[in-house]
PyMOL CGO cylinders between C-alpha atoms (Angstrom):
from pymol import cmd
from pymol.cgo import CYLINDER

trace = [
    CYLINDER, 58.08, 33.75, 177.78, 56.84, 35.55, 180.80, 0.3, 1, 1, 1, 1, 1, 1,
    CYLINDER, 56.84, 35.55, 180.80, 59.38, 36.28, 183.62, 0.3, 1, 1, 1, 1, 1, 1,
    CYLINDER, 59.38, 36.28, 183.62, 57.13, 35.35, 186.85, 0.3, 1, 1, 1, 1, 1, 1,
    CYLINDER, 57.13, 35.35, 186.85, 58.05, 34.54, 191.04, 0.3, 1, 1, 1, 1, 1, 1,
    CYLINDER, 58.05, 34.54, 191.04, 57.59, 30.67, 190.82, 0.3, 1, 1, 1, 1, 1, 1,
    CYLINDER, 57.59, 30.67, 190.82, 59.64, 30.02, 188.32, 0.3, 1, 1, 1, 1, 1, 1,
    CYLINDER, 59.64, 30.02, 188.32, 62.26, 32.32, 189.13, 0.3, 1, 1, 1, 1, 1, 1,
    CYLINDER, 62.26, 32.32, 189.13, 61.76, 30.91, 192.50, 0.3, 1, 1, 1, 1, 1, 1,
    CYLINDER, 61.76, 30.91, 192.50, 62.36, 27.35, 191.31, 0.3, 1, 1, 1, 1, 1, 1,
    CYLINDER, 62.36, 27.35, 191.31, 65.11, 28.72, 189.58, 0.3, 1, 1, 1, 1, 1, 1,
    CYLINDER, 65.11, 28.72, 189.58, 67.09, 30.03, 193.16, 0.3, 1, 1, 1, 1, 1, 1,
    CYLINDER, 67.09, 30.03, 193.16, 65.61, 27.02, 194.98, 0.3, 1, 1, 1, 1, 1, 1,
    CYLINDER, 65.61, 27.02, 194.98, 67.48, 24.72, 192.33, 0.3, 1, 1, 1, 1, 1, 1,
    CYLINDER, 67.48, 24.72, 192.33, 70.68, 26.61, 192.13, 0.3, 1, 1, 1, 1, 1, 1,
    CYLINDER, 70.68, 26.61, 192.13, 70.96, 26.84, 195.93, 0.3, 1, 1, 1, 1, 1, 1,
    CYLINDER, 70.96, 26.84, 195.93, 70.66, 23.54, 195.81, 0.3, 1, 1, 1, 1, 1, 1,
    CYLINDER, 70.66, 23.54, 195.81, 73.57, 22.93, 193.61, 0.3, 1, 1, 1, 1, 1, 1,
    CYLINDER, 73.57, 22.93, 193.61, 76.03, 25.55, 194.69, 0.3, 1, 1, 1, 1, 1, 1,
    CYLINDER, 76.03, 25.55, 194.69, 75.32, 23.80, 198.57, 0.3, 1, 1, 1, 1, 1, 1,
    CYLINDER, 75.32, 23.80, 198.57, 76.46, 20.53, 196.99, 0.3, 1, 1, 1, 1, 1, 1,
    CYLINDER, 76.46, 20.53, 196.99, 79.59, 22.27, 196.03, 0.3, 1, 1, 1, 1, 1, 1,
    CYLINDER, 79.59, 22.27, 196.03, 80.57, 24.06, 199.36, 0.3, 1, 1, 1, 1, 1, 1,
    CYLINDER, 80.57, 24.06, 199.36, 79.36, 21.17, 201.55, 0.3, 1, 1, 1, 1, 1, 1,
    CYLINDER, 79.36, 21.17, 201.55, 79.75, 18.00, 199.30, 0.3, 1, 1, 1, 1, 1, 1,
    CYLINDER, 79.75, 18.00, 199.30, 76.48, 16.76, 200.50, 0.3, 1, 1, 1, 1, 1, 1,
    CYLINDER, 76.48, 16.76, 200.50, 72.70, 17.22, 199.17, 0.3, 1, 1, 1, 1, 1, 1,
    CYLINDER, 72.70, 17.22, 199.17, 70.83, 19.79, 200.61, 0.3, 1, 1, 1, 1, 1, 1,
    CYLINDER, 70.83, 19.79, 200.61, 68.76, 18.49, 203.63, 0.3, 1, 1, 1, 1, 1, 1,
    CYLINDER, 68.76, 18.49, 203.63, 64.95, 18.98, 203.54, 0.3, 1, 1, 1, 1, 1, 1,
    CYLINDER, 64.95, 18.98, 203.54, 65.00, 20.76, 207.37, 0.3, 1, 1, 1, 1, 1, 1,
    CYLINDER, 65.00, 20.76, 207.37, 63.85, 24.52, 206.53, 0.3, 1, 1, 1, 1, 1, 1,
    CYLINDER, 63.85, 24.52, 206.53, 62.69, 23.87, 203.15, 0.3, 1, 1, 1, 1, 1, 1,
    CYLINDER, 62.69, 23.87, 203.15, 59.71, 25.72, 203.88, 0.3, 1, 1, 1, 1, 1, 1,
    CYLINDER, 59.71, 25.72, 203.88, 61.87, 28.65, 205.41, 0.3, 1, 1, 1, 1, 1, 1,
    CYLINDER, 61.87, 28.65, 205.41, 64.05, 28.39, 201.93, 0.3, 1, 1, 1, 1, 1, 1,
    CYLINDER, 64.05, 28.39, 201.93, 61.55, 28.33, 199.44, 0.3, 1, 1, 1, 1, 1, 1,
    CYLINDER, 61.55, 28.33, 199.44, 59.47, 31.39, 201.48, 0.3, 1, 1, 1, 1, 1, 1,
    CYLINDER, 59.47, 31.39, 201.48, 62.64, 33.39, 201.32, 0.3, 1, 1, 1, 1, 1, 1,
    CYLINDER, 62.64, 33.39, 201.32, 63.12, 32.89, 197.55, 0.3, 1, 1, 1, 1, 1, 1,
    CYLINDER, 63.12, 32.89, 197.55, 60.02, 33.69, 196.79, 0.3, 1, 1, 1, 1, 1, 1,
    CYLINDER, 60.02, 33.69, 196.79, 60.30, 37.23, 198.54, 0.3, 1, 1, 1, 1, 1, 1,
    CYLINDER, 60.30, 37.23, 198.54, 63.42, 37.72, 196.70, 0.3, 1, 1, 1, 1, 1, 1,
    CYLINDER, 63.42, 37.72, 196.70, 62.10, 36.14, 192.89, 0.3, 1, 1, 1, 1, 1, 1,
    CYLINDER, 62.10, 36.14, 192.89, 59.10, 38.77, 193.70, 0.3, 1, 1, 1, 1, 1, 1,
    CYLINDER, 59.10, 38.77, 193.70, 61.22, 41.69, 194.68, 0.3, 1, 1, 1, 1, 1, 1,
    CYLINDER, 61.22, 41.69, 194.68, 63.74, 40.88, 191.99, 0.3, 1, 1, 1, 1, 1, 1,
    CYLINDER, 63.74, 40.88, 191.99, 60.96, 40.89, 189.59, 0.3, 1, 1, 1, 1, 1, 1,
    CYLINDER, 60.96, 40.89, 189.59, 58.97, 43.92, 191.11, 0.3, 1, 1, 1, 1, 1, 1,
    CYLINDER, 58.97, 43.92, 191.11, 62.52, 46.28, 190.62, 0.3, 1, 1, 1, 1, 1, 1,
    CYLINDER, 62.52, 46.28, 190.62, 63.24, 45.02, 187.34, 0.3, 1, 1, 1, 1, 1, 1,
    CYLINDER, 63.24, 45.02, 187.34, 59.49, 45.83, 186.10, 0.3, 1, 1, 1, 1, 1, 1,
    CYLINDER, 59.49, 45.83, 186.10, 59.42, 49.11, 188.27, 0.3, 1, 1, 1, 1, 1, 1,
    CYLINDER, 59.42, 49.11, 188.27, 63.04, 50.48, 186.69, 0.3, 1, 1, 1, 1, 1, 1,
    CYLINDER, 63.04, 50.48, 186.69, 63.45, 48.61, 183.61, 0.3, 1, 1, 1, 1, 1, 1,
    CYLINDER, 63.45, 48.61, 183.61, 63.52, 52.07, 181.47, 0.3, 1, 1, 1, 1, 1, 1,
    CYLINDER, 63.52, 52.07, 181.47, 66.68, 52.65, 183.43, 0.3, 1, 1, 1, 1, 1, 1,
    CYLINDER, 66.68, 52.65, 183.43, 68.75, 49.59, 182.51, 0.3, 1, 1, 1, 1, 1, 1,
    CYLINDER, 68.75, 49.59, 182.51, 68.22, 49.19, 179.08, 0.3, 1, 1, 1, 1, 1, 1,
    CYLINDER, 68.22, 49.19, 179.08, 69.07, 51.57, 176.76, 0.3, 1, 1, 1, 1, 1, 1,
    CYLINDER, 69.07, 51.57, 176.76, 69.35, 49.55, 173.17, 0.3, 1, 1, 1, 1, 1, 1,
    CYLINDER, 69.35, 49.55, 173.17, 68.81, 46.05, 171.97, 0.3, 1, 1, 1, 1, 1, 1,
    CYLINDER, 68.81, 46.05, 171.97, 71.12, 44.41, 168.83, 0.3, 1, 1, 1, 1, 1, 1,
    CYLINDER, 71.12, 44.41, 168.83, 69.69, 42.06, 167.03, 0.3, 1, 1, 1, 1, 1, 1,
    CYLINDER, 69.69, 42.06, 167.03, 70.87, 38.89, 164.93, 0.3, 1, 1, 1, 1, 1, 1,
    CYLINDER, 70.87, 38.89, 164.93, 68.58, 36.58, 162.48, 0.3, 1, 1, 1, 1, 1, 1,
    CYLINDER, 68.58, 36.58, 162.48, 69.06, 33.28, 163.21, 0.3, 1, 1, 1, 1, 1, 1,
    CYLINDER, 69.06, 33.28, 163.21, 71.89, 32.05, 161.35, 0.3, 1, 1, 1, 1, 1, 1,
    CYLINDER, 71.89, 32.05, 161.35, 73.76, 34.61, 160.23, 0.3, 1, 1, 1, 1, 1, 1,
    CYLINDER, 73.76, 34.61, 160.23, 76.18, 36.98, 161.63, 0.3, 1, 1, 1, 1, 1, 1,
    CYLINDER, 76.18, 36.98, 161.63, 74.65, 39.88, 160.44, 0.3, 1, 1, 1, 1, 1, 1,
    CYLINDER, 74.65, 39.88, 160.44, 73.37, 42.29, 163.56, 0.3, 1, 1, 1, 1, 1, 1,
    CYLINDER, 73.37, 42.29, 163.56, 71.47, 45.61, 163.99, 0.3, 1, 1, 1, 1, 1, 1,
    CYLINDER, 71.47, 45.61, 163.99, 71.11, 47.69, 167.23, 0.3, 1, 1, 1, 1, 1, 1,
    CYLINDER, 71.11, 47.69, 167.23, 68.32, 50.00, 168.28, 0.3, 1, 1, 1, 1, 1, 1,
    CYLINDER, 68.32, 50.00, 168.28, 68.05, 52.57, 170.76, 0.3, 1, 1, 1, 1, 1, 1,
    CYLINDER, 68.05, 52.57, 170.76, 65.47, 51.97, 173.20, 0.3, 1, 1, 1, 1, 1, 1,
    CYLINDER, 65.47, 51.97, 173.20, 63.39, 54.92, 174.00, 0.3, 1, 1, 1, 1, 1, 1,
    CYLINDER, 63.39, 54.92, 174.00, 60.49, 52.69, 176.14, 0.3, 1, 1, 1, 1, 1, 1,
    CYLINDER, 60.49, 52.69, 176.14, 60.78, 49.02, 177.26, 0.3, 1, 1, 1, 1, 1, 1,
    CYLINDER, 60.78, 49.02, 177.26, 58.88, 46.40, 178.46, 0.3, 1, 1, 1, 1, 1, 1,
    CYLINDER, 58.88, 46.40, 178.46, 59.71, 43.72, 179.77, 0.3, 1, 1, 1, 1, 1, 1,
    CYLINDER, 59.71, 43.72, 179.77, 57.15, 40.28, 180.13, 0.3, 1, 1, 1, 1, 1, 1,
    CYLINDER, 57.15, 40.28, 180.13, 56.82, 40.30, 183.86, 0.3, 1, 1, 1, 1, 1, 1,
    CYLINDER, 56.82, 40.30, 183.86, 53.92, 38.68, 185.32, 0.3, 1, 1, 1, 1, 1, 1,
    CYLINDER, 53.92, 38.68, 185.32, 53.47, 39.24, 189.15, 0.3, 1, 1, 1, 1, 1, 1,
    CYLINDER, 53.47, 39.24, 189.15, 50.45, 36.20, 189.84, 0.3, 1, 1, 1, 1, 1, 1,
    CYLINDER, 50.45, 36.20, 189.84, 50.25, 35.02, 192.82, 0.3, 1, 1, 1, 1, 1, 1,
]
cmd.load_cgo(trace, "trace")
C-alpha cells in the first residue's frame, strides 16, 4: 500500500470530523469545507513530503513476526524506504 495526500487527506478530513462531534456534540457543518479539505491537503502533502525526505532518520530497525506465531526477528536498518507516492 502506497502512503499518498488524498487518502491521508480523507483520513484528517474524516477524523476532524469525528473528534468535532465529540467537542461540539453536533456534525460538522459543510460552511468552509472547501477551506478544510485545502488545508488538509497541505498538511497530508507536507506530512508525507518530511516523512519521505527524513525517513533514514526515524527508523533505525524493523522486528518482524510470521503470521501466527509469536516468534519475532529484528533487523537493523541501514537504508529505508518508505511507499510514498506524491501524485497530484
Amino acid at each position: 500500500m502506497a502512503l499518498d495526500p488524498k487518502s491521508l487527506t480523507d483520513a484528517i478530513d474524516t477524523a476532524f470530523g469525528v473528534e468535532w462531534k465529540k467537542v461540539k456534540t453536533n456534525p460538522l457543518p459543510d460552511a468552509g469545507k472547501d477551506d478544510r479539505r485545502l488545508m488538509f491537503a497541505a498538511v497530508a502533502r507536507g506530512v508525507l513530503q518530511y516523512l519521505s525526505d527524513h525517513q533514514g532518520e526515524f527508523i533505525s530497525g524493523v522486528t518482524l513476526a510470521p503470521s501466527g506465531t509469536t516468534t519475532t526477528t529484528s533487523y537493523d536498518a541501514s537504508a529505508t524506504q518508505l511507499n510514498i507516492t506524491m501524485g497530484d
